[in-house]
C-alpha positions in Angstrom: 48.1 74.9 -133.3 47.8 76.0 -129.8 44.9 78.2 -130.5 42.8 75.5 -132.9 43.2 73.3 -130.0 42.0 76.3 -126.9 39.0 77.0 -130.1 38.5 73.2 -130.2 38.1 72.7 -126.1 35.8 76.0 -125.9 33.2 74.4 -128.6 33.0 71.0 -126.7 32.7 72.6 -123.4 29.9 74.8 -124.9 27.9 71.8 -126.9 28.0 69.8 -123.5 26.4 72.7 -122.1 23.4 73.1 -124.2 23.1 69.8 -124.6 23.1 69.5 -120.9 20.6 72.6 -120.5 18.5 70.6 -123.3 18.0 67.1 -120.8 17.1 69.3 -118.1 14.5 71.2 -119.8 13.3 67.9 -121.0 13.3 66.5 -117.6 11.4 69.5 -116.6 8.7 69.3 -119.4 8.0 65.5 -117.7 4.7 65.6 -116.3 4.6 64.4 -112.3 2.4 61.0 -111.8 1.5 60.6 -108.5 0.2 57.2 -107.3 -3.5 57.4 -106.0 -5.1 55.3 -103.9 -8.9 55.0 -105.2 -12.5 53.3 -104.9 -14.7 53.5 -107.6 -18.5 54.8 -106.8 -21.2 52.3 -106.4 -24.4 53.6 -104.5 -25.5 51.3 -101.6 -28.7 51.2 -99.0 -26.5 51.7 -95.9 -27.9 51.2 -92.1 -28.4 54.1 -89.9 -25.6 54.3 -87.7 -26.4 57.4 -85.9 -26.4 56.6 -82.0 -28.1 58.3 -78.7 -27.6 57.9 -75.3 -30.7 58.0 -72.9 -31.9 56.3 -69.7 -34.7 53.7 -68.8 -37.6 55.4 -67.3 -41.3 54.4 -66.4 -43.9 55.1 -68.7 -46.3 55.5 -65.9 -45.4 57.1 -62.7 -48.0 58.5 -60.1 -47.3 60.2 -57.0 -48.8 58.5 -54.5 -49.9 60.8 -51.3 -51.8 61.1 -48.2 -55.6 62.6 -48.5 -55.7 63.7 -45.1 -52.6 66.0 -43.1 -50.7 64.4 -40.3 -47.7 63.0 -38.8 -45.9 60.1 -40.5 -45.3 57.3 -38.2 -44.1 54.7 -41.1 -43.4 53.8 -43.8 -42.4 50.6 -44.7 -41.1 50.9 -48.3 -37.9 52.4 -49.6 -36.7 53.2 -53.2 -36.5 50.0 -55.2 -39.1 48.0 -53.1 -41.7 46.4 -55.4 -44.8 46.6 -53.8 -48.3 44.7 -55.0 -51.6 46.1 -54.8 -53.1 47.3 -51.5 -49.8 47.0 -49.7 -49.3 49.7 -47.1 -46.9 52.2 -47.9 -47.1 54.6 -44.9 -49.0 55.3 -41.8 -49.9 58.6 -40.7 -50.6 59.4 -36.5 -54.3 58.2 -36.2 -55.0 59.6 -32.9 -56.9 62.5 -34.1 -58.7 60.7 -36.6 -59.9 58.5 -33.8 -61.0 60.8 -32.2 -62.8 62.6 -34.5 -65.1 58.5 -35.0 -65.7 58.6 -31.3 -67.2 62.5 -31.5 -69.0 61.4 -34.8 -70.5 58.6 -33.4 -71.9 60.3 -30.4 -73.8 62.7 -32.4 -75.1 60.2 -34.0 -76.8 59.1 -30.1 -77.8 62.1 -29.9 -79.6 62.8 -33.0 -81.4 59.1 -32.9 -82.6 60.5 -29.5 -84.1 63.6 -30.8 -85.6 61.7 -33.7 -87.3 59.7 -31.8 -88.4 62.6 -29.4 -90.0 64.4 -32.7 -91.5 61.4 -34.3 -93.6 60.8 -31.2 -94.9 64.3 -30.7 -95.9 64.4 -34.6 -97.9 61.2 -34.2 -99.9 62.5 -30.9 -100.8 65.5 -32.7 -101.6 64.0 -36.1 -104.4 62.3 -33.7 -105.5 65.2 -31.9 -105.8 66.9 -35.1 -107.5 64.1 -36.7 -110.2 64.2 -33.5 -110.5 68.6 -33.5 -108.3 68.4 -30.4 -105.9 70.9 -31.5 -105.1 73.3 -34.3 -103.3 73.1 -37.6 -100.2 75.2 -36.7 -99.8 73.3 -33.8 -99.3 70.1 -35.8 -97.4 71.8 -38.7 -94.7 72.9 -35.9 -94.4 69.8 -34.7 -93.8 68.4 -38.2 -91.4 71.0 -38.7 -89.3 69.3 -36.0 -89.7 66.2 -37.4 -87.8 67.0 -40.3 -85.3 69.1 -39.2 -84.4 66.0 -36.7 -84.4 63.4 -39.8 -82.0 65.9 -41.5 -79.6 66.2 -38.5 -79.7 62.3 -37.5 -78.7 61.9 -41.6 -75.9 64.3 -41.2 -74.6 62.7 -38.3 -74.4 59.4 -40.2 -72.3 61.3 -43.3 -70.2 62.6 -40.5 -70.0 59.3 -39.2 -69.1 57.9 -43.1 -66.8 60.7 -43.3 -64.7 60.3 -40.0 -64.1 56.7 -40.3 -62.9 57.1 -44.5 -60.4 60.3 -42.9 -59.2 57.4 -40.3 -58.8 54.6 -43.0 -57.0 57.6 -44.8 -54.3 57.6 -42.8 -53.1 54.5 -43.9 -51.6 54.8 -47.3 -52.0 52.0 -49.6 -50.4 51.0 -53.3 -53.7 51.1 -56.4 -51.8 49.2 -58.6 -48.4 46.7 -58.5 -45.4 49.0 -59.1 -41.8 49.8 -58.0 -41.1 52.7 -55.5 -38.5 55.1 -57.5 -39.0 57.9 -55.2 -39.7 58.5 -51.6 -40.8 62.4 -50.6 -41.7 61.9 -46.8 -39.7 60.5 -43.9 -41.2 59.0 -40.1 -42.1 61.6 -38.0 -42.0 64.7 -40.4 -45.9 66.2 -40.5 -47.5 66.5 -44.2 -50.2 68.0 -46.0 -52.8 67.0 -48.5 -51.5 65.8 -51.5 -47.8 66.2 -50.6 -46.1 62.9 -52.4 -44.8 60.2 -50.1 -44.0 57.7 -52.6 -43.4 57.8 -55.7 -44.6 54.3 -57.8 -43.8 53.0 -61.8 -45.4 50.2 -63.6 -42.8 47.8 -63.6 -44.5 45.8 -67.2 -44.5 49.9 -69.2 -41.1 51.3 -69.8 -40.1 53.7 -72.2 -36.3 54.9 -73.2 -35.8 58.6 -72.8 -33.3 60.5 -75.3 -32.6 63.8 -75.8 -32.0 64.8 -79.4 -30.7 67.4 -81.7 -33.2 69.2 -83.8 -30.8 68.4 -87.0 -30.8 64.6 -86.2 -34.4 64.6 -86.8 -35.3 62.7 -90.2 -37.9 64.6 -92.5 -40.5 61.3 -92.8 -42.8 63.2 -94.5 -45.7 61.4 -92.4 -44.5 58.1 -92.3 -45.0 55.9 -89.4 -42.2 56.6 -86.8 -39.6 54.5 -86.7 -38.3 51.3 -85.1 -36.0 51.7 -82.3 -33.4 49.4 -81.4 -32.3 50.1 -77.8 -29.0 48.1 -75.9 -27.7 48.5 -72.7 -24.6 50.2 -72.1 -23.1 48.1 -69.7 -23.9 45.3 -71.9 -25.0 45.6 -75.9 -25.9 42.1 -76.1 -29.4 42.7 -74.1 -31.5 44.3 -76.6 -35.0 45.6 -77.1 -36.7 46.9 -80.0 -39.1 50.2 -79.8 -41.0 52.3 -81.3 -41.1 56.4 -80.3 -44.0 57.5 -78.8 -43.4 61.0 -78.0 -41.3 63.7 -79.2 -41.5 67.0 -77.1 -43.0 69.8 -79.4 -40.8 72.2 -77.1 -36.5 72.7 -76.8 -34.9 72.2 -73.3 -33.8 75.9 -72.5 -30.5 74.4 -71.2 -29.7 72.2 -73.9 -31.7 72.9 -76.5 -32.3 69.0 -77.5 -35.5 67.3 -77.5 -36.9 64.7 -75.3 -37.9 61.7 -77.2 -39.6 58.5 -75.6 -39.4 55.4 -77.3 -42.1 52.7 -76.1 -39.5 49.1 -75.0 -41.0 45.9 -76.2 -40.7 43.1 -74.1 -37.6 44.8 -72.3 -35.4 42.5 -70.3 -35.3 42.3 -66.7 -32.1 43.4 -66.9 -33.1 46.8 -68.5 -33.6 48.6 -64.9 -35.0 51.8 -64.5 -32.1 54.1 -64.6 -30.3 52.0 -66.8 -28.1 53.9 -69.3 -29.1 52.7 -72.7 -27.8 53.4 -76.2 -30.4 53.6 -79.5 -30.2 53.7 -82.7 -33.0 53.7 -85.9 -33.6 50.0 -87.2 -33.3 51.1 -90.5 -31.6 51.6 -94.0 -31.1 54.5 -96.3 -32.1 54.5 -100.1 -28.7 54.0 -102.0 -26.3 56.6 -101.1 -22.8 56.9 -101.6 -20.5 56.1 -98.8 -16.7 57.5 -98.9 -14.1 57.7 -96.1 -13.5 61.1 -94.4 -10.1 61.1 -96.0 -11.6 61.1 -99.5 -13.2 64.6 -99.0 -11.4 67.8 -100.0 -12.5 71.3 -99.2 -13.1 73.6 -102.7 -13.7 77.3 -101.1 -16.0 76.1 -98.3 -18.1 73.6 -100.6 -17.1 69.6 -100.2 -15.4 68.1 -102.9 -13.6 65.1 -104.1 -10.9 64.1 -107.0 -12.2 62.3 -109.6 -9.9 59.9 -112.0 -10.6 60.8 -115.6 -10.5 56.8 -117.2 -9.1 58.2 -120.5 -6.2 60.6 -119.8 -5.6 59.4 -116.6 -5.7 63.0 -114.8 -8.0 63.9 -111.8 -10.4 67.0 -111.5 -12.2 68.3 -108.8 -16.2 67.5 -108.3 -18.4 69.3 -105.9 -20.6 67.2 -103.9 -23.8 66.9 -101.5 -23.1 65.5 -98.2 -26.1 63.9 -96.3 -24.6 63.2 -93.3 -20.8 63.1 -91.6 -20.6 60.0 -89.6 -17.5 58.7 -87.3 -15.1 57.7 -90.1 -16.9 58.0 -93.3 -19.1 60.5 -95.2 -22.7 59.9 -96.6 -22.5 61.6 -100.0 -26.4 62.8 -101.3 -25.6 64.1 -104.5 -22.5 64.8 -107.2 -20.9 61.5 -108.3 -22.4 58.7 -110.6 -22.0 55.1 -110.1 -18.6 54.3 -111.4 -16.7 57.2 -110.8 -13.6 56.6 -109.4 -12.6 58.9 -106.3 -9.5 59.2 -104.4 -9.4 58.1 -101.0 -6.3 59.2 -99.9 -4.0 62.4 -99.8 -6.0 64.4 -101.9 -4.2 67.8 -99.8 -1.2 67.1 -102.3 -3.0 67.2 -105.6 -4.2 69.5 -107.9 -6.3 70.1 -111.3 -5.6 68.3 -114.2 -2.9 66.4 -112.6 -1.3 62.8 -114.0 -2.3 60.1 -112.0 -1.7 56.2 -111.9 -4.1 54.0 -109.8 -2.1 52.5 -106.9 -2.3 48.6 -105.9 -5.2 47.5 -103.6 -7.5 49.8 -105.6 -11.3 49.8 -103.5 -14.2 48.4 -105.3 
């Protein structure tokens, strides 16, 4: 009796156990079904959001100088001063230049002297000759001085011309209505020719300078160039559209960007030169695919994403082509079709093939 009951015991314990060993391999053989969050592909014109910082700068600037050498006594403008046309802008020392009139003016006396000296002698023997009073090389010397005193007394008066333009010279006066945005001589320092002393911008022309990445550049294929739309750092609301005008064929050695200029239209007052200015291309994409950066998964160095399969419910990897990676979201090119649905979230913690259920909240 005692050993049907120890048999009994020992073939209960042992059906619990492989009956227990047969729930847990069950529970094993239960797939894992994650909860995905997801957005389902639609393909969009999105706006260029892509951004550069640059500065307001004068289209045209000339560097205004002297065209005589002195010493500057003033000058009356500073940095920021708008000036109008024929202002002065500085004054050089015009005690030589003074001079220099007073000399030219005497040889001018001198020369009407001798002309009139020459002119009398060739009419006396112009009559002599006409009467057989004297010879023929006589009155082709005095003819000789003649014109050799009609070309001195007209030099004089060119020197004359001259001396008084060098002493209007050294007064230095705006061609055309500007602002000063650079200064290159100070009172009492001595210049030469051509050395800038102010330097002045068309306050109506301004362009927006940028310097920009070679891979930023869009391949227009000979399209026009593009809209601009420039704001002010300090304050977005004061905008102005533009349209580039010049893109440097040549890299900065330091940076290796490009300068590009973008022409302002109708800028606001309030876009100063030197004014830090943000701008961005007033224009939209053909339809492209937008995902969040979470979405993206990295499949041996190519980009990649999960996509739900609608029928068994799994998720498999696709490859895809990214145009552009942006602050928080990705421009996808190429590899999904409109109404795929991708994952958007935690897509480290998956893998092939695996059971998925859509989560709550599911982007459209």
């Amino acid at each position: 009796m005692i050993m049907s009951t120890r048999t009994l015991l020992s073939s209960s314990v042992f059906v619990l156990a492989v009956f227990a060993a047969g729930c847990g391999e069950e529970h094993r053989k239960q797939p894992e079904v994650r909860a995905v969050r997801t957005m389902v592909v639609a393909a969009k014109p999105v706006e260029d959001d892509r951004r550069a910082i640059g500065e307001v700068k004068a289209r045209y600037e000339s560097d205004i100088a002297f065209r005589v050498s002195g010493k500057v006594v003033a000058r009356p403008v500073d940095v920021g001063a708008a000036v109008r046309k024929g202002d002065v802008l500085a004054r050089l020392d015009t005690q030589d230049y003074r001079n220099k009139l007073k000399s030219a003016d005497a040889d001018i006396i001198a020369t009407q002297a001798a002309l009139v000296e020459a002119q009398g002698a060739e009419a006396r023997l112009r009559h002599l000759l006409a009467n057989g009073h004297t010879t023929r090389a006589n009155y082709d010397a005095t003819l000789k001085n003649l014109r050799s005193a009609e070309a001195k007394d007209d030099a004089s008066r060119i020197a004359m011309e001259m001396a008084r333009d060098q002493l209007g010279y050294a007064e230095l006066r705006a061609d055309f209505d500007g602002i000063v945005t650079a200064v290159g001589a100070e009172p009492g320092q001595v210049i030469n020719v051509g050395q800038m002393v102010v330097r002045l911008a068309r306050p109506d022309d301004r362009d927006a300078v940028f310097a920009i990445a070679e891979a930023a550049f869009d391949k227009r294929n000979g399209r026009a160039p593009p809209e601009i739309v420039v704001s002010l750092l300090s304050n977005p609301a004061i905008q102005a559209e533009g349209v580039v005008r010049e893109i440097s064929p040549v890299a900065d050695p330091a940076t290796r960007t490009f300068q590009v200029k973008v022409t302002l239209k109708s800028p606001s007052e309030q876009m100063r030169f030197g004014a830090s200015v943000s701008g961005r291309v007033k224009a939209s994409s053909a339809p492209v695919v937008v995902l969040p950066v979470a979405a993206l998964f990295d499949k041996a160095g190519v980009p990649a994403v999960w996509v739900v399969n609608r029928g068994k419910g799994s998720i498999s990897l696709k490859t895809v082509t990214v145009d552009r990676y942006e602050t928080d979201q990705v421009i996808v090119a190429a590899g999904l079709s409109k109404g795929d649905i991708v994952v958007t979230a935690g897509v480290n913690r998956l893998r092939e093939d695996q059971t998925v259920r859509l989560a709550e909240g599911v982007q459209r």
